[in-house]
C-alpha positions in Angstrom: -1.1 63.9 -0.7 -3.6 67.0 -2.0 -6.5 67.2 -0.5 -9.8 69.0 -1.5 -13.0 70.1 0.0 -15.7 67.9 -1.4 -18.5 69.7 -3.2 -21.2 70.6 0.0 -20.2 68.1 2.5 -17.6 70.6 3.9 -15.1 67.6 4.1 -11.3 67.2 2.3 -10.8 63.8 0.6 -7.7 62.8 -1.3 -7.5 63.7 -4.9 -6.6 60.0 -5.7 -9.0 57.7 -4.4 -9.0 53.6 -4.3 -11.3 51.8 -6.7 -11.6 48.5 -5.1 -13.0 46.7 -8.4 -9.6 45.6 -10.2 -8.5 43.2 -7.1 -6.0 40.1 -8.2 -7.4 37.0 -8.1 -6.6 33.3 -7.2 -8.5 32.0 -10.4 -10.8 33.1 -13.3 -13.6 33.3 -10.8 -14.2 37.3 -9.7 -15.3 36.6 -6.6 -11.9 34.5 -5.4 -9.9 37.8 -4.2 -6.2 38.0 -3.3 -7.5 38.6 0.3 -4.5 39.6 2.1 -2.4 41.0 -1.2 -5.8 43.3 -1.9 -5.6 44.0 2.3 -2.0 45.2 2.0 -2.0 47.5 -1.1 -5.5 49.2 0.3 -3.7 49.7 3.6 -0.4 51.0 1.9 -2.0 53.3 0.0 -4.1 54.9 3.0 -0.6 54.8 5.0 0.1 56.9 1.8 -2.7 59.9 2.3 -5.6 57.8 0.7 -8.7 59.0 2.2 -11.4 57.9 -0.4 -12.1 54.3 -0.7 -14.4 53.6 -3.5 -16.6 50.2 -4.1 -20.1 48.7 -5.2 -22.7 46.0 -4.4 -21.7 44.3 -7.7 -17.6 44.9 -7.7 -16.3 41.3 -7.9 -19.3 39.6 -7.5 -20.2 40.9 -4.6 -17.2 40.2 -2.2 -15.8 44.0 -2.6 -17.3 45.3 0.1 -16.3 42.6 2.0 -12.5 42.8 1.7 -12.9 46.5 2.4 -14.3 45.9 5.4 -11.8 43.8 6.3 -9.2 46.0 5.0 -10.5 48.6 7.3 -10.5 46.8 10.5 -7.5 47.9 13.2 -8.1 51.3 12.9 -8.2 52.1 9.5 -12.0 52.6 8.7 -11.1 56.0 10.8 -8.8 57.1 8.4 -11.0 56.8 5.7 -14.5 58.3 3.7 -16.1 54.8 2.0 -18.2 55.5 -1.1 -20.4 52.9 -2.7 -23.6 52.9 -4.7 -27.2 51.3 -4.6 -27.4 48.7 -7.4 -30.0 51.0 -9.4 -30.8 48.2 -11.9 -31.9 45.5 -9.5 -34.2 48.1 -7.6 -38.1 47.0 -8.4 -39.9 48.8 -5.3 -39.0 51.4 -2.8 -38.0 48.1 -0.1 -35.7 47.7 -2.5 -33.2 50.4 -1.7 -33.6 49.9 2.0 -32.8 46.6 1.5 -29.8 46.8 -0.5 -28.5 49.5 1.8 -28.8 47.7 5.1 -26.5 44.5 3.3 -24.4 47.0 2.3 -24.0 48.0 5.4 -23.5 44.8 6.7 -21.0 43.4 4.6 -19.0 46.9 5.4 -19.8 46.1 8.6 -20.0 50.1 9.9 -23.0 51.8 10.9 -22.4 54.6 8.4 -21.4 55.1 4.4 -19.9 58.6 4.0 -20.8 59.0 0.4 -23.6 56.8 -1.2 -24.4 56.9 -5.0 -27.1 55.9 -7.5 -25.0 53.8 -9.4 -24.5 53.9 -13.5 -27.9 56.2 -13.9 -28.9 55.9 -17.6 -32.3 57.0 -19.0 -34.5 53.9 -17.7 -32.9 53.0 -14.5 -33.4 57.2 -13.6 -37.2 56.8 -14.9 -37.4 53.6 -12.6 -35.9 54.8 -9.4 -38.2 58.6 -9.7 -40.8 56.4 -10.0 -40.3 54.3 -6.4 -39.8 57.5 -4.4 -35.8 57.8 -4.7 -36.0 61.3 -2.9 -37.7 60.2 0.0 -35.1 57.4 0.0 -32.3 60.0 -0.3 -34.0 62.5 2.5 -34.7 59.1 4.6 -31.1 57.7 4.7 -29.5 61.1 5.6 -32.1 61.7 8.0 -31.7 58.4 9.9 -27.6 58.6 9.8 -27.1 55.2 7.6 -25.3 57.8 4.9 -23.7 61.0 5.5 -24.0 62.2 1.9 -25.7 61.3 -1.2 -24.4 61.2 -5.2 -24.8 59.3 -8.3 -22.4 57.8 -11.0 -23.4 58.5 -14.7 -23.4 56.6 -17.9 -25.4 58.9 -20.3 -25.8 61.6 -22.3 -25.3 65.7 -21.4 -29.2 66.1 -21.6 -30.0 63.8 -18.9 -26.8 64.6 -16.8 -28.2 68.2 -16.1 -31.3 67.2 -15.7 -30.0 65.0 -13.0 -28.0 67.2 -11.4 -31.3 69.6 -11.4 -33.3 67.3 -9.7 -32.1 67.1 -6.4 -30.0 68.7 -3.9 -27.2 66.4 -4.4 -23.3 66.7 -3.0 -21.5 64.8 -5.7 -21.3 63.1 -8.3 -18.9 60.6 -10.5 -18.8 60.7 -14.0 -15.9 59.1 -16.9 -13.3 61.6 -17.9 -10.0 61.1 -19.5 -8.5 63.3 -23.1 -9.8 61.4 -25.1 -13.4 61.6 -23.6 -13.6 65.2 -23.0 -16.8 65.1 -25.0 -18.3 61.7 -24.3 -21.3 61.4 -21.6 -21.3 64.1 -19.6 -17.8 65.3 -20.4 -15.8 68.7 -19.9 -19.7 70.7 -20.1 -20.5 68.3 -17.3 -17.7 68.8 -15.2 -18.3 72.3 -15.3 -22.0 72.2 -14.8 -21.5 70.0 -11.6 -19.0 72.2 -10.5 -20.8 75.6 -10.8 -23.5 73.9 -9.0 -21.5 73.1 -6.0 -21.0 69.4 -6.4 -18.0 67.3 -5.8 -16.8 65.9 -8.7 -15.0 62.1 -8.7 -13.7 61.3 -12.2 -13.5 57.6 -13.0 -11.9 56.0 -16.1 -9.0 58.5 -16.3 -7.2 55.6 -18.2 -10.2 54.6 -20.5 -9.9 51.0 -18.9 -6.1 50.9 -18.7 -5.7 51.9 -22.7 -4.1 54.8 -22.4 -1.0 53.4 -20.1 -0.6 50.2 -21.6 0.1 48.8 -25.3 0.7 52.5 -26.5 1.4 53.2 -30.3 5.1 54.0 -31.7 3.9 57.3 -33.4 1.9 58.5 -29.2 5.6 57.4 -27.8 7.8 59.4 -30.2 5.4 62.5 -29.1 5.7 61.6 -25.2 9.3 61.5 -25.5 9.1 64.8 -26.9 8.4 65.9 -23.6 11.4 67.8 -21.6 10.3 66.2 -18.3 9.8 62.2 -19.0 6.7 60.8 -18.0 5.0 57.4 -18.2 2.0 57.8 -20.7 -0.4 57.1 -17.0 1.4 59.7 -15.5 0.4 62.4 -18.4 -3.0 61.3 -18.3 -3.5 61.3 -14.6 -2.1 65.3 -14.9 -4.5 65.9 -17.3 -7.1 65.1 -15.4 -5.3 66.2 -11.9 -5.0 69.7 -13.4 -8.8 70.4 -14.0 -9.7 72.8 -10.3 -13.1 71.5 -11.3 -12.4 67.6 -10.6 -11.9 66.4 -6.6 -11.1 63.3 -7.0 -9.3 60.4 -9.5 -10.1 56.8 -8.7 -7.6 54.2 -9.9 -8.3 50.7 -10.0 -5.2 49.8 -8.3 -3.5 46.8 -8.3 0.3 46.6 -7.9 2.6 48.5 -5.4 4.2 50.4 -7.8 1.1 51.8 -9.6 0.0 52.4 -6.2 3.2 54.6 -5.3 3.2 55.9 -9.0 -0.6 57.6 -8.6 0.3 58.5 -5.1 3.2 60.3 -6.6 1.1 61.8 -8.8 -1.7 63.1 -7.1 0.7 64.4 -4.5 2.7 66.7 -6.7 0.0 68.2 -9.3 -2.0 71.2 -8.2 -4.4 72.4 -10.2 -3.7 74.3 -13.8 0.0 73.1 -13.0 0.4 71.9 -16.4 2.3 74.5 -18.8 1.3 75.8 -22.5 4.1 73.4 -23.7 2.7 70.1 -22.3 -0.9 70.9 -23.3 0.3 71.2 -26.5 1.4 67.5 -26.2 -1.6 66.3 -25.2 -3.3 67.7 -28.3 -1.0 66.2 -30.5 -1.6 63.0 -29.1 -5.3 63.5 -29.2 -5.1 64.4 -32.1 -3.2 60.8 -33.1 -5.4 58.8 -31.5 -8.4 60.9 -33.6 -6.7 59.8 -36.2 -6.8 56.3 -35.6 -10.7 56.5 -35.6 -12.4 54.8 -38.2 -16.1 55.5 -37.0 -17.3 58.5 -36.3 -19.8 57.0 -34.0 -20.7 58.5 -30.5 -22.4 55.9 -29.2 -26.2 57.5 -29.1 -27.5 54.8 -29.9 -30.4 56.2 -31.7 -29.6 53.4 -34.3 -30.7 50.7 -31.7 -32.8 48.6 -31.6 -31.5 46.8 -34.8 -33.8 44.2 -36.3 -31.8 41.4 -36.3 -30.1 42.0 -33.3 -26.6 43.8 -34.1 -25.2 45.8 -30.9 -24.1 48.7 -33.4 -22.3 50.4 -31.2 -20.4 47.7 -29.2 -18.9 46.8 -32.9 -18.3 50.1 -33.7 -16.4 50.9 -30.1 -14.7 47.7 -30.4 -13.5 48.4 -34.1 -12.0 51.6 -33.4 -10.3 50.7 -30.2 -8.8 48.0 -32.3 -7.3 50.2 -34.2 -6.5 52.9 -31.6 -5.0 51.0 -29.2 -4.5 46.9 -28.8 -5.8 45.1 -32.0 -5.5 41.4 -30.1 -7.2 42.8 -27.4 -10.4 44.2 -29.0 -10.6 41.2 -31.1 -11.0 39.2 -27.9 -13.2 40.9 -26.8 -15.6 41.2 -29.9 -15.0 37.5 -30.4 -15.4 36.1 -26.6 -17.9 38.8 -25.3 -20.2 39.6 -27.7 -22.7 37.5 -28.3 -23.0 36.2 -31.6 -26.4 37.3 -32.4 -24.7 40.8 -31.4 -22.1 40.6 -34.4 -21.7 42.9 -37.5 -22.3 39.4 -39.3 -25.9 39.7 -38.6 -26.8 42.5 -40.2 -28.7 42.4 -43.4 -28.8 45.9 -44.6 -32.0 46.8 -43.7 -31.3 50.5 -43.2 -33.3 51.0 -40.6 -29.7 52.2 -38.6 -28.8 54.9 -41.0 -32.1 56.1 -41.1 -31.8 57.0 -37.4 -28.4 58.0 -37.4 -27.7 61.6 -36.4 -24.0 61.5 -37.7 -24.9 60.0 -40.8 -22.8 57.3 -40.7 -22.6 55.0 -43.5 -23.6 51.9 -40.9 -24.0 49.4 -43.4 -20.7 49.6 -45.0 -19.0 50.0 -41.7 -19.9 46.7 -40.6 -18.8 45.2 -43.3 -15.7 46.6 -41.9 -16.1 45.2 -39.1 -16.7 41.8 -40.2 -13.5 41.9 -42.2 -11.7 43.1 -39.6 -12.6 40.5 -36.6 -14.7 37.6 -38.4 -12.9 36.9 -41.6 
């Protein structure tokens, strides 16, 4: 396994680290966790050079940081740096966070969390925690030894990234990256920005959700095999990712041995601009494939939103493209089970309202048509 020195905390962590959000379970409830399955590929995977154990208050319903802690016990919570995040959106007051942290605490049942986030800061929830004193929660958990060192996860745009990372003397951060998100969120100009600012850098997403491993098209496969060292289509986006110098760590959500071994495999073998002219070629091409597939340009402002009548513009929009880009069954499922129906294209009455708002232009109107015939017809 690689190891890396972690932004300002003048500690190494392992460039693949556990996401402990994707557990098996014994039944469609979340919370019902493959104890001793989830124990076992946790412990093999730290037996494997895993150092950085990654969970939340909310992962599977709130039992995550419960089975970590058990995964942990006999020796193993030595081994390790935990990382897990204050649930920003439930905070109301400044008791809040102290609260939240101290269960935390308690369900991970150590007296320390090596690296604490903010969790999924977007515009409101950032506004809402400045607002109840989060730097004198920061400068008060450090201070009192509850959490060695403090970050944030990010789920916005570039703007509000930097002025994050302005803000406060922070040591990391996490933020979605992947090649075919180079540009989304805080992105490659992100990455950088953290980096020259001396933060640790934890990439999560570096699959987009599993869709670039899993139910890949013929035309992406021909240009994989085109490849003169064969790789699984995970593997090529884990080196991607693995040969930025800027990024310190990869979380997988894993959740089979061989996965498991796969990423350890991995992460153990690429260093850092190992990737040759040749094989970055291949990447573009594929990017450039999967651009192709796109049938709106939408990137998810959201300066469209609110709509009127209640249309989620860009869930539609994310969930047409995908269904087009990657697993059309899949992102029908999910349009037709998980959005609400008051959320659907159907609703729109073509107000305008959207395209007056839109920065790209986009014909909205038409395009949900689009996507009406494509998932409701």
């Amino acid at each position: 396994m690689q190891y890396k020195l972690f932004g300002k905390t003048n500690e190494k962590v392992s460039r693949l680290g556990f996401g402990c959000m994707r557990f098996h379970t014994n039944s469609d409830d979340n919370k019902d966790i493959k104890e001793e399955l989830a124990i076992k590929q946790i412990r093999h995977a730290i037996d494997g050079g895993v150092n950085y154990i990654d969970t939340a208050y909310n992962y599977h319903g709130g039992e995550s940081e419960k089975l970590v802690a058990k995964a942990l016990k006999n020796g193993y919570r030595e081994k390790v740096k935990i990382a897990t995040k204050l649930p920003s959106w439930l905070i109301k007051t400044r008791q809040d966070m102290d609260k939240y942290l101290n269960e935390q605490l308690e369900k991970l049942q150590t007296d320390h969390i090596d690296y604490y986030l903010l969790h999924t800061l977007k515009k409101k929830l950032w506004k809402n925690l400045v607002e109840n004193d989060v730097f004198e929660f920061l400068n008060s958990i450090v201070a009192d030894g509850r959490v060695k060192h403090v970050g944030f996860s990010f789920h916005d745009d570039i703007d509000l990234f930097k002025e994050i990372v302005d803000s406060y003397d922070w040591d990391f951060c996490q933020i979605q990256y992947n090649f075919l998100d180079e540009n989304y969120q805080a992105g490659k100009e992100g990455l950088k920005y953290a980096k020259e600012r001396g933060l640790g850098v934890v990439i999560m997403e570096p699959l987009r959700g599993g869709s670039l491993a899993k139910s890949i098209p013929e035309d992406i496969a021909a240009i994989w095999n085109k490849a003169d060292k064969k790789r699984t289509p995970a593997e090529w986006a884990f080196k991607f990712i693995l040969n930025h110098p800027e990024v310190d760590v990869v979380l997988s959500g894993m959740n089979e041995m061989e996965h498991i071994n796969e990423n350890i495999r991995i992460a153990t073998e690429t260093t850092p601009d190992s990737l040759t002219n040749r094989e970055k070629e291949l990447i573009d091409e594929v990017k450039l494939v999967y651009a192709s597939k796109i049938k709106v340009r939408c990137t998810n402002c959201a300066y469209c939103m609110p709509c009127p009548k209640g249309v989620d513009i860009p869930a539609c929009f994310e969930l047409y493209n995908e269904s087009s880009m990657f697993d059309f069954d899949t992102a029908k499922k999910e349009y037709t089970k998980d959005l609400k129906n008051e959320n659907k294209a159907s609703m729109c009455i073509e107000c305008g309202q959207c395209e007056e708002k839109c920065p790209q232009h986009l014909d909205i109107r038409e395009k949900l048509k689009e996507v009406v015939e494509t998932f409701e017809s």
